[in-house]
NUVEXPA-785109 format. One line per 8 residues: their letters; for each residue x, y, z of C-alpha. Coordinates in pm, 1 decimal, padded with zeros to 6 digits, always signed. Example, Ala and Ser with C-alpha at 12.3 -4.5 7.8 and 13.67 -1.06 7.14 Angstrom:
AS	+01230.0 -00450.0 +00780.0  +01367.0 -00106.0 +00714.0
//
This chain:
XXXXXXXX	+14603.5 +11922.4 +09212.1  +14734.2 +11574.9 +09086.6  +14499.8 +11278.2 +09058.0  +14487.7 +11030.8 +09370.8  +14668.5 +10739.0 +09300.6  +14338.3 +10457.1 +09409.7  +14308.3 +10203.2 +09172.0  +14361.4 +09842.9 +09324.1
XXXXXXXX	+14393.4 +10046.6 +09646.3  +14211.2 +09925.1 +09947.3  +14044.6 +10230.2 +10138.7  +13851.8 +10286.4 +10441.1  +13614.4 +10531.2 +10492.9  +13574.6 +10720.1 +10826.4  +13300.3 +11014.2 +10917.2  +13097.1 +11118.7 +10624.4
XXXXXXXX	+13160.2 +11360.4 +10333.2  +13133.5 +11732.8 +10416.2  +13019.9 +11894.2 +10096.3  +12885.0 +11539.5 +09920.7  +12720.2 +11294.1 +09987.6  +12941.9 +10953.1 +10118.9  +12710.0 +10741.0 +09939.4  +12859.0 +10934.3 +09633.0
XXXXXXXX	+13221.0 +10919.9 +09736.3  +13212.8 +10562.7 +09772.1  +13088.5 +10523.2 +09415.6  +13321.2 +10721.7 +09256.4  +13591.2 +10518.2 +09450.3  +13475.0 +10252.8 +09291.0  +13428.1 +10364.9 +08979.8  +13811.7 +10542.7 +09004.3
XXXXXXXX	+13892.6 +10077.2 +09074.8  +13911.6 +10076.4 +09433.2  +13830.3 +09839.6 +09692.3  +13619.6 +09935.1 +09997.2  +13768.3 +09799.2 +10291.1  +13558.7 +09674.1 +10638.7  +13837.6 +09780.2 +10852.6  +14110.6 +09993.6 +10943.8
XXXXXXXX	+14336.3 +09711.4 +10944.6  +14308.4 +09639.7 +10589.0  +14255.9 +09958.2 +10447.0  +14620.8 +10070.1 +10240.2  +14469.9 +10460.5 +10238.0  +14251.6 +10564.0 +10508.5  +14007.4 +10885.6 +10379.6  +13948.0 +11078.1 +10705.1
XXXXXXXX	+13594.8 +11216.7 +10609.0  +13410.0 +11490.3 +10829.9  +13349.8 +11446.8 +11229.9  +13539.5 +11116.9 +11214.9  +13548.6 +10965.0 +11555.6  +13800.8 +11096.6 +11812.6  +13856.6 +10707.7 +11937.3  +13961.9 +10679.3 +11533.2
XXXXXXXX	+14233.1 +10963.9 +11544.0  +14475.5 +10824.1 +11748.6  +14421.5 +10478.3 +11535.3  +14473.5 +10670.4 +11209.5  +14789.7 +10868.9 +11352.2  +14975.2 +10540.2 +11442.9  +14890.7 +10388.1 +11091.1  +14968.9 +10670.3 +10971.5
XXXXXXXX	+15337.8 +10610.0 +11115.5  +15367.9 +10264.1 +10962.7  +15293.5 +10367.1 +10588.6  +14958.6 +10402.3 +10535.3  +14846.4 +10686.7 +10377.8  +14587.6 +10917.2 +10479.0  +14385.6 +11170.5 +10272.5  +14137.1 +11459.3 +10412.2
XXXXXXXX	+13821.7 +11454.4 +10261.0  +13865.5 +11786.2 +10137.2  +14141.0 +11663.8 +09867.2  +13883.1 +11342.9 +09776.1  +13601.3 +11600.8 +09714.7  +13783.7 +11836.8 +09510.6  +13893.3 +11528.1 +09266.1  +13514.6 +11467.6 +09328.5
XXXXXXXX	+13418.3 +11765.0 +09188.5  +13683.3 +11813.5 +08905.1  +13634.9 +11490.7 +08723.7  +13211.2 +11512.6 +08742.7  +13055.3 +11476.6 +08456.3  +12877.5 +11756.7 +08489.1  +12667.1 +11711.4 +08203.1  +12506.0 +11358.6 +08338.9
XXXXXXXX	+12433.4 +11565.8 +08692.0  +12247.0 +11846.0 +08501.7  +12015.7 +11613.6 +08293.2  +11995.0 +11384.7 +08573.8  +11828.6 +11674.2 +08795.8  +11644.3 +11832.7 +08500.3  +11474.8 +11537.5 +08512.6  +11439.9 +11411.3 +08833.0
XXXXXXXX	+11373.5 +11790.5 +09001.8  +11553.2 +11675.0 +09286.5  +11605.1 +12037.9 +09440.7  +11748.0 +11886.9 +09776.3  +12070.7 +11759.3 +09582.9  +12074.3 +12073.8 +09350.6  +12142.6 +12266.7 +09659.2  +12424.0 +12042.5 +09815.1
XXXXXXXX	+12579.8 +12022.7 +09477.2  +12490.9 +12474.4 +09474.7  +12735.0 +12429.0 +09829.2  +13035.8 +12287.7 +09675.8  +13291.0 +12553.4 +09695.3  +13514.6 +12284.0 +09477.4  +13296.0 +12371.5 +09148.8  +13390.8 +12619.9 +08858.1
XXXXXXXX	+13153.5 +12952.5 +08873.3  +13060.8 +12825.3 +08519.3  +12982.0 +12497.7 +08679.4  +12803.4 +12679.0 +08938.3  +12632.5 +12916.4 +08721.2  +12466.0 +12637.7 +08514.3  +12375.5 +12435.4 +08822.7  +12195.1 +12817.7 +08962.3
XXXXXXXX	+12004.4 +12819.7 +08613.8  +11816.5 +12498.6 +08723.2  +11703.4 +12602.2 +09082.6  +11355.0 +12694.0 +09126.1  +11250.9 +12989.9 +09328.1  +10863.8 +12893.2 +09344.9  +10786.7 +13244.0 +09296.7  +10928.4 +13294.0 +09681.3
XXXXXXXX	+11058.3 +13616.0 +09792.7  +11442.6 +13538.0 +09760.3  +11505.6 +13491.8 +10146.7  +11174.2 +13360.6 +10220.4  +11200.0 +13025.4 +10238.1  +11504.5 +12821.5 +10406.9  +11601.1 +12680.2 +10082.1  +11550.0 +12975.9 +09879.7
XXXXXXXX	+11816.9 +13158.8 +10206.9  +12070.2 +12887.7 +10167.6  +12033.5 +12949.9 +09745.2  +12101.0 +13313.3 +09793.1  +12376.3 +13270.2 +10029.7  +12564.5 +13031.1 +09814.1  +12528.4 +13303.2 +09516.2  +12671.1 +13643.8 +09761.7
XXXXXXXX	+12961.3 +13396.0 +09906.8  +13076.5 +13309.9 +09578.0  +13051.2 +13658.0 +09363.2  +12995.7 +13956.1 +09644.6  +13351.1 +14085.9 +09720.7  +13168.8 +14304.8 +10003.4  +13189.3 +13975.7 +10226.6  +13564.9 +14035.5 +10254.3
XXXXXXXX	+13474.5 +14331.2 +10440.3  +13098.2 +14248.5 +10639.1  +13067.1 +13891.4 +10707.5  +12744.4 +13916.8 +10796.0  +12581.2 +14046.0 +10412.4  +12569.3 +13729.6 +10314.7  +12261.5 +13630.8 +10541.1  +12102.8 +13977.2 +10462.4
XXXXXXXX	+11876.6 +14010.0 +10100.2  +12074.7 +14296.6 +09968.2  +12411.3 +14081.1 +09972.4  +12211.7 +13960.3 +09622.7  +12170.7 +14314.9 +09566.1  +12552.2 +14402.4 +09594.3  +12627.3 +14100.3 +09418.4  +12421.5 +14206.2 +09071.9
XXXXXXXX	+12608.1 +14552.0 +09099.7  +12921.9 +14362.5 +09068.3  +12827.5 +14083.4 +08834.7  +13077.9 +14045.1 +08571.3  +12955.5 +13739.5 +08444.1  +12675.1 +13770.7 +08127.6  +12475.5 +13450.4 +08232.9  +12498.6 +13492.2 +08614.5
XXXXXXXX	+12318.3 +13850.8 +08555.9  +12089.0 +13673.0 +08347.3  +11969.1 +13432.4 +08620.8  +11956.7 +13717.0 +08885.6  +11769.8 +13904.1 +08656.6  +11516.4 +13611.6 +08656.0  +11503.2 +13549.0 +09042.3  +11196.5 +13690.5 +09206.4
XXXXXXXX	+11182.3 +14056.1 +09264.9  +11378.2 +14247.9 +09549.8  +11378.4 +14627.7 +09577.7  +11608.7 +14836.8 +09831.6  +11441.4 +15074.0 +10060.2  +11412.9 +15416.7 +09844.6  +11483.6 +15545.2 +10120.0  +11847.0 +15672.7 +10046.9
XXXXXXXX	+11836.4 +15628.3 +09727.1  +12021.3 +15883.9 +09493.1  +11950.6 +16009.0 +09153.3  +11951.3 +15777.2 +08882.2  +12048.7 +15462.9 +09201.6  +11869.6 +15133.1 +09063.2  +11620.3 +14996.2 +09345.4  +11523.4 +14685.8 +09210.8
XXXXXXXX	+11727.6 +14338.5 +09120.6  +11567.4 +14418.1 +08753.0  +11727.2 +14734.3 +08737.0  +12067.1 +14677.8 +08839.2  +12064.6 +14406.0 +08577.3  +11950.0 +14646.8 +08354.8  +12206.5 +14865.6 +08420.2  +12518.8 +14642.4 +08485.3
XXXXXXXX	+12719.0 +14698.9 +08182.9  +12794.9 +14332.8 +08162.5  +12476.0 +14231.2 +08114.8  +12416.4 +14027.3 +07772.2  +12221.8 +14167.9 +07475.8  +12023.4 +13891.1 +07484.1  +11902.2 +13972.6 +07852.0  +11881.0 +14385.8 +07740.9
XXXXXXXX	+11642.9 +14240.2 +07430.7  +11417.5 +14027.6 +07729.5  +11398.6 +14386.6 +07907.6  +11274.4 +14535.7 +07619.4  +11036.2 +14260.4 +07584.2  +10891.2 +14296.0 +07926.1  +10836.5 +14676.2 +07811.8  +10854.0 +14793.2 +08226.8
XXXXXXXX	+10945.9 +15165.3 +08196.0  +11170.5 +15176.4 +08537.5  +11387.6 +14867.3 +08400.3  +11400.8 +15038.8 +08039.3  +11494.1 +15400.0 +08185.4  +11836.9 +15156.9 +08360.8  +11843.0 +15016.5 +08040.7  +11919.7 +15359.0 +07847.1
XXXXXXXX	+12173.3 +15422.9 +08099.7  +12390.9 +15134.0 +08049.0  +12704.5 +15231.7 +07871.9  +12728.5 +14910.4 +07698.9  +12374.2 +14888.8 +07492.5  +12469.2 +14882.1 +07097.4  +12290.6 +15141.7 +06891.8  +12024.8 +14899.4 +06788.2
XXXXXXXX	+11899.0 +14861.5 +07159.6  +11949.0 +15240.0 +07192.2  +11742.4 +15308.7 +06864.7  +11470.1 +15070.8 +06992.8  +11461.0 +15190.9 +07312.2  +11398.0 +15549.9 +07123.1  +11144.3 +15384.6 +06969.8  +10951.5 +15339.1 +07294.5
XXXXXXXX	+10871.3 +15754.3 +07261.2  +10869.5 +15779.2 +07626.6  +11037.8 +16105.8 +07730.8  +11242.7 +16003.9 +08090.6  +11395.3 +15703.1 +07879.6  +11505.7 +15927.0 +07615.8  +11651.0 +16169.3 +07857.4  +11886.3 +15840.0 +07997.2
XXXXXXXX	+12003.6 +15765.5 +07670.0  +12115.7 +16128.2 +07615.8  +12260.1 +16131.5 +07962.9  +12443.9 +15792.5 +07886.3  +12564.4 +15953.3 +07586.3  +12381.9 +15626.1 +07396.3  +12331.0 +15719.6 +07085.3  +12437.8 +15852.9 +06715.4
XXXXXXXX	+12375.4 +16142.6 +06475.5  +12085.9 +16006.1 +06391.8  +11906.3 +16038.4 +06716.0  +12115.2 +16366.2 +06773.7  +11863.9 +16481.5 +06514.6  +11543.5 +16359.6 +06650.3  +11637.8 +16478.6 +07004.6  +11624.0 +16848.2 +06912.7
XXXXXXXX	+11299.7 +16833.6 +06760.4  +11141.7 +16801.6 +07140.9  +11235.0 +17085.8 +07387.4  +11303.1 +16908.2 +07704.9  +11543.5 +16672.9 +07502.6  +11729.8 +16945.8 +07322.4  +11799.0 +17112.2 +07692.1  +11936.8 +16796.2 +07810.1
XXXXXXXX	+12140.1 +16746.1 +07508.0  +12308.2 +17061.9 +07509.7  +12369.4 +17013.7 +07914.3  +12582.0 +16684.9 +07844.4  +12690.1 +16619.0 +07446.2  +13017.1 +16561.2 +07425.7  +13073.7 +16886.5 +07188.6  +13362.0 +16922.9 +06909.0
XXXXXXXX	+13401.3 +17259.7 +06678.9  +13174.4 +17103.9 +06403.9  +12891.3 +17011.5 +06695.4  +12909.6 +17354.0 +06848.6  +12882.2 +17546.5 +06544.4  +12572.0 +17348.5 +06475.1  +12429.2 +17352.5 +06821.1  +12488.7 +17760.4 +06874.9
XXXXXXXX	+12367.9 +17837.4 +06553.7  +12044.0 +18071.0 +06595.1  +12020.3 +17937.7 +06978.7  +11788.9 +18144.3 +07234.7  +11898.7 +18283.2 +07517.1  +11703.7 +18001.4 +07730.7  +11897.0 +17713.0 +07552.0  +12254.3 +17961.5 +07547.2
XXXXXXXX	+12222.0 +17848.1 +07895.9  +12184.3 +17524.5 +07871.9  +12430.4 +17508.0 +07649.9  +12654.1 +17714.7 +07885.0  +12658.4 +17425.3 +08208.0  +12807.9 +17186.2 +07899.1  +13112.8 +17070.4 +08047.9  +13327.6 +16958.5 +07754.9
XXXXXXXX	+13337.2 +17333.1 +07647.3  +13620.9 +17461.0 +07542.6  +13786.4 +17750.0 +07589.5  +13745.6 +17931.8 +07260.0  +13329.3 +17798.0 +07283.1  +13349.7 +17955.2 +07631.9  +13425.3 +18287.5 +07483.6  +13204.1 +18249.0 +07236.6
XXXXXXXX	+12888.5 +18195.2 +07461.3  +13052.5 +18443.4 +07654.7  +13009.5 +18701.3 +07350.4  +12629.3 +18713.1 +07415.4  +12652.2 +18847.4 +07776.8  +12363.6 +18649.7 +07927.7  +12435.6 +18714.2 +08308.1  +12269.7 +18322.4 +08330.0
XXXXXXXX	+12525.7 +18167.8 +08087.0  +12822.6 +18379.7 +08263.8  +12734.7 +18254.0 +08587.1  +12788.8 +17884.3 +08432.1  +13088.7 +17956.4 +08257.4  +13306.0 +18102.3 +08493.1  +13238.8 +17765.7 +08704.9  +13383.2 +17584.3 +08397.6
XXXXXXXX	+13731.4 +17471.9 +08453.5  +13847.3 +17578.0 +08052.9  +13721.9 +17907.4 +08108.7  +14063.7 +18134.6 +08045.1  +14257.2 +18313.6 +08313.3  +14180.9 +18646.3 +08114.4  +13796.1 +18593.4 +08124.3  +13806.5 +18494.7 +08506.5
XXXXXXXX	+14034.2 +18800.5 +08573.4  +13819.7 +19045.4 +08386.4  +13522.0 +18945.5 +08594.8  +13669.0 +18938.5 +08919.6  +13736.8 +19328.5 +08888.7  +13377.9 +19325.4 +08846.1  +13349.6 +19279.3 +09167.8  +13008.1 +19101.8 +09148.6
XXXXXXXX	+12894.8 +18890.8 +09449.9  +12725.7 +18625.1 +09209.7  +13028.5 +18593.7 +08944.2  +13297.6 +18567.9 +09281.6  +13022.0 +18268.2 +09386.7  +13066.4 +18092.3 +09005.2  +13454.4 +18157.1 +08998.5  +13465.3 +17986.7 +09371.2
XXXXXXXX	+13367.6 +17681.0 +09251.6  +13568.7 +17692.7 +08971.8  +13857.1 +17395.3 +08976.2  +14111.1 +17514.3 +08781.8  +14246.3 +17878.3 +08898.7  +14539.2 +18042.6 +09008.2  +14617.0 +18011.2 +09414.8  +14622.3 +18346.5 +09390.7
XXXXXXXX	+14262.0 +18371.1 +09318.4  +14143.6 +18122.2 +09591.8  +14324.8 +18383.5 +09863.8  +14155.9 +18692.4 +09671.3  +13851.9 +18540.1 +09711.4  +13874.0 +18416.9 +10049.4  +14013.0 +18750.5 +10179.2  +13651.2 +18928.9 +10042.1
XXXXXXXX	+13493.2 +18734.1 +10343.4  +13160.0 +18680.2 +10154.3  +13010.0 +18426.0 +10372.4  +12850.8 +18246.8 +10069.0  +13184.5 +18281.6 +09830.0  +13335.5 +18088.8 +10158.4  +13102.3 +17809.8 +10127.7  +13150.0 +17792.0 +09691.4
XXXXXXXX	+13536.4 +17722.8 +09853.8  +13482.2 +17481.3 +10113.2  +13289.3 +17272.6 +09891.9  +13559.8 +17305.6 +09611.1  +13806.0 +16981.5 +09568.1  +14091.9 +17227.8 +09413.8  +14099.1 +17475.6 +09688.4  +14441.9 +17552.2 +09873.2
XXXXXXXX	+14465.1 +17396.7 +10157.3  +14619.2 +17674.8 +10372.2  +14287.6 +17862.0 +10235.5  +14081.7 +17531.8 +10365.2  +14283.8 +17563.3 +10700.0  +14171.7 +17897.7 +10723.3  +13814.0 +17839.6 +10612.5  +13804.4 +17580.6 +10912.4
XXXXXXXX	+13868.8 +17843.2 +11192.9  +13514.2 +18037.9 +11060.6  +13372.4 +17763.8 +11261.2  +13086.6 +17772.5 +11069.7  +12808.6 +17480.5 +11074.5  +12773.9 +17471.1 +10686.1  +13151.4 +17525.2 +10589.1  +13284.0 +17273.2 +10830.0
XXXXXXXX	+12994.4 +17010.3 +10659.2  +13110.9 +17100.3 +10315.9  +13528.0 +17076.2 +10460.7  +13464.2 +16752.2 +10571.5  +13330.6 +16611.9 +10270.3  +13577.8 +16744.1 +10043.2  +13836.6 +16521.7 +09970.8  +14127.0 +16783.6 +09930.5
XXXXXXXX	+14067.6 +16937.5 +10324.3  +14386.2 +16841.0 +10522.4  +14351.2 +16515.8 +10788.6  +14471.3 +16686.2 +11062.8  +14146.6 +16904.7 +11037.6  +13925.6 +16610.9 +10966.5  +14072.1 +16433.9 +11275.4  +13942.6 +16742.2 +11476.7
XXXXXXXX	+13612.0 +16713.3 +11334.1  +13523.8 +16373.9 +11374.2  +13451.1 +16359.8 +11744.3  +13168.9 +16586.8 +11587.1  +12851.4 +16340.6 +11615.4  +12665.6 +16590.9 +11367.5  +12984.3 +16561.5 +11079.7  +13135.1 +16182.0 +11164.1
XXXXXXXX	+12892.9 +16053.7 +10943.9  +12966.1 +16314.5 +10652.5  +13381.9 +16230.1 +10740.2  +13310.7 +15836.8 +10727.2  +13221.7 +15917.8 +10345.0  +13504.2 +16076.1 +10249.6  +13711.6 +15909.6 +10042.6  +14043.1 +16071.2 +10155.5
XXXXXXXX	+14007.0 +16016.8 +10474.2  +13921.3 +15657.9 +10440.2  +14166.3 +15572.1 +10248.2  +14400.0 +15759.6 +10551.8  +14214.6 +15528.4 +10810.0  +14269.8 +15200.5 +10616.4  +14656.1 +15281.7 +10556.7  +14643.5 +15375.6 +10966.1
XXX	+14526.3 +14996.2 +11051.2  +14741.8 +14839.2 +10770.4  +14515.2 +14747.7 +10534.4
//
């Protein structure tokens, strides 16, 4: 916005400021070499401040008319707030600890987020539960306003603790996750909670991948294993945190770094000397020729089948693995979307009810196969296709009219099932809820209301 034009201007002041104090608007005003008028009569520009008096409006209007010009107090308080000097405010409440004006200035929707950010790093929480005191609520509610895009969507989360929650799992901003990382503790009910889902502030923090190294080097300070484990599974650690973190010899933190994929050939190395660790690494290492070779060299049967659920096989590993016939390793394989037509084909005339279960869930085979498999009416081959995302969808239609309590759950959460089937099923009280997650049919609803 441009700079008001008030220097030798005479200005009256009506109402008060909304998000500053008038005491403070009148001083900058003065500062900016304007003259405070004592009436409306002599004022050349008229600032029409918050809850000005109605018997004023009418006043103002007609001056209004004749040349005077008036300005909201919105446009005075974003000037306000541009030209600060920021700096002075910060020392000034360092020093003074004047929280009551720390939170008015926290409520200025005018200021920067950096602005914002540095005026958050000087509130105190007393060691409060983050919604438990009034000030501590309003605090809070300033933060999920400004950063939680969720409040587009619920209004109401930023009165509720976990809109701070939602907020950190968001955060893109290094310093803001440091402050929330420093706030007093808040945990989510466990409730809920899936694998590997963070449950406290801490450990969203920890594993928000824009978190700083300087706040993952304070979480290895504090040495708490539940914010290290979210630690070692945030993709954007460098290999010094990882190697420290290694360094901890704790097993569950080990096993996130190897499921984050965080770390190097080094630690490759030291993983395989412990048994749980090797089983995990063969389950998830992102494998090349040179890896494999290394990995299936001399490998037992226990750890061929770890080895075997590894996803980034490819096909000629598959046929490898495939070479040692362990009915264990087969079963994984044939799930395994690079396993070859030829090897799917040959085990399908095997006519085996476990293999047909593996190849149902498989994501990448011919339509041909999906109606093979369907037409063997293996109740729990039926279910392995319900539940997979690359079924046909005439074979999905078809799976639908089984009317089956466990096949119409797994059709309505899988994204590929066709709407017009999911539309039948949502009057369902028992499957809405399952529907209401799927991400298909969302995204069908929100394109229904215009969104």
């Amino acid at each position: 916005m441009k700079n008001l034009q008030l220097e030798n201007k005479n200005i009256y002041f009506t109402g008060r400021g909304n998000r500053i104090e008038k005491e403070e608007l009148e001083k900058y005003l003065i500062q900016k070499g304007a003259n405070l008028a004592t009436s409306l009569n002599e004022a050349s520009i008229i600032i029409q401040g918050k809850y000005t008096p109605i018997h004023l409006e009418e006043e103002i209007y007609l001056l209004s008319k004749n040349g005077v010009d008036i300005i909201s107090i919105d446009n005075l308080e974003e000037e306000f707030s541009l030209n600060l000097d920021i700096n002075s405010i910060l020392m000034a409440i360092k020093i003074s600890k004047d929280n009551d004006r720390l939170i008015k200035l926290l409520g200025n929707d005018f200021f920067s987020d950096d602005v914002f950010i540095k005026l958050l790093k000087l509130y105190d929480f007393k060691n409060d539960d983050i919604y438990d005191s009034d000030d501590n609520r309003d605090v809070c509610t300033k933060i999920v306003e400004r950063f939680c895009s969720l409040i587009e969507t619920n209004h109401n989360i930023q009165y509720a603790p976990i809109g701070v929650y939602y907020t950190a799992l968001e955060a893109t901003n290094p310093k803001l996750l440091e402050i929330i990382y420093n706030m007093p503790e808040y945990k989510i009910s466990q409730k809920n909670a899936q694998e590997d889902q963070p449950i406290s502030l801490k450990e969203v923090v920890a594993l928000n991948p824009n978190s700083s190294k300087t706040t993952h080097i304070q979480i290895l300070k504090n040495s708490k294993e539940n914010e290290l484990k979210f630690l070692a599974l945030n993709e954007s650690i460098s290999l010094s945190i990882a190697k420290k973190l290694f360094e901890k010899n704790i097993e569950e933190i080990n096993i996130s770094l190897i499921k984050a994929m965080n770390y190097d050939d080094t630690l490759i190395s030291e993983f395989l000397k412990d048994n749980r660790l090797k089983k995990e690494l063969l389950k998830t290492i992102v494998l090349d020729d040179e890896l494999f070779r290394k990995l299936f060299e001399n490998l037992d049967e226990v750890n061929t089948i770890y080895l075997s659920s590894n996803i980034s096989l490819d096909t000629n590993m598959i046929d490898k693995i495939f070479e040692k016939n362990i009915d264990n390793a087969n079963i994984n394989l044939l799930k395994n979307q690079n396993c070859s037509k030829e090897k799917i084909n040959d085990f399908i005339k095997q006519n085996d009810k476990i293999y047909n279960i593996s190849i149902a869930h498989n994501s990448n085979l011919e339509e041909s196969i999906y109606e093979y498999l369907f037409v063997l009416n293996d109740y729990d081959v039926n279910l392995s296709l319900a539940n997979n995302t690359a079924c046909k969808k005439s074979v999905l239609s078809e799976l639908s009219l089984l009317n089956d309590k466990y096949i119409n759950e797994a059709l309505c959460a899988n994204i590929s099932t066709p709407i017009n089937i999911l539309l039948q099923y949502q009057y369902d009280g028992g499957l809405k809820n399952i529907i209401s997650n799927n991400d298909s049919f969302r995204e069908f609803t929100r394109k229904m209301v215009g969104m």
